[in-house]
C-alpha positions in Angstrom: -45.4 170.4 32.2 -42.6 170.2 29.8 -40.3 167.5 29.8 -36.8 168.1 29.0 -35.3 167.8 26.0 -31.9 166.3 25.2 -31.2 169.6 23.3 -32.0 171.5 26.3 -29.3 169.7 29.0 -26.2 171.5 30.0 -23.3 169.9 31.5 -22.8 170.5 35.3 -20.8 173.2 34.7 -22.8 175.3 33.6 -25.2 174.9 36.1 -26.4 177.5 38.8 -28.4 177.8 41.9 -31.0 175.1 43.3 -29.9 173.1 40.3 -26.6 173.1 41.9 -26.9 172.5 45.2 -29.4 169.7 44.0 -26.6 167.3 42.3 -24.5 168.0 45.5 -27.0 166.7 47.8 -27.9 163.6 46.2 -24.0 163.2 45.9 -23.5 163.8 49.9 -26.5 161.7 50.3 -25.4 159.2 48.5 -22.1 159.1 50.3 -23.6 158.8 53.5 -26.0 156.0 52.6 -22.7 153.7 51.6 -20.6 154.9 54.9 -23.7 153.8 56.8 -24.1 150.7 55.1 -19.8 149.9 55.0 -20.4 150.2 58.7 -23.2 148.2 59.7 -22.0 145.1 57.0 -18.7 145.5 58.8 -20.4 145.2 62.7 -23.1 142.7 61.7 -21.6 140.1 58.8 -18.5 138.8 61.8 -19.0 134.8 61.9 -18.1 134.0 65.7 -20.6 130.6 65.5 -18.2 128.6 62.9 -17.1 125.0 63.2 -14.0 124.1 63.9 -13.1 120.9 61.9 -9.8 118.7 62.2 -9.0 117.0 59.1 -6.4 113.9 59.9 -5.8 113.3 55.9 -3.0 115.9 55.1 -2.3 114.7 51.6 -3.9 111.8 49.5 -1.6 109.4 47.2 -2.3 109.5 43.9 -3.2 106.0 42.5 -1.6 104.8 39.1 
């Protein structure tokens, strides 16, 4: 089998066919993994278990 050659490349325009429709699906694919994950960080990363924590000292004197 003949590996490709840098020579031998086109640019994506001038491709045709399965080649095509090959750099399209890992596009859409790719797509789809990052909606999927935006989703799921966005349902599963919520905090609802934090701390509340009351803090008397508003602001501290500076000494000279």
């Amino acid at each position: 089998m003949n590996e490709p050659e840098l020579e031998d490349i086109g640019d994506y325009s001038t491709l045709k066919g399965s080649k095509k429709k090959g750099v399209w699906i890992v596009i859409v694919v790719g797509l789809l993994i990052g909606a999927v994950y935006v989703v799921l960080s966005s349902k599963y990363s919520k905090v609802d278990d934090s701390i509340k924590i009351h803090d008397p000292i508003q602001k501290v004197k500076l000494a000279n």
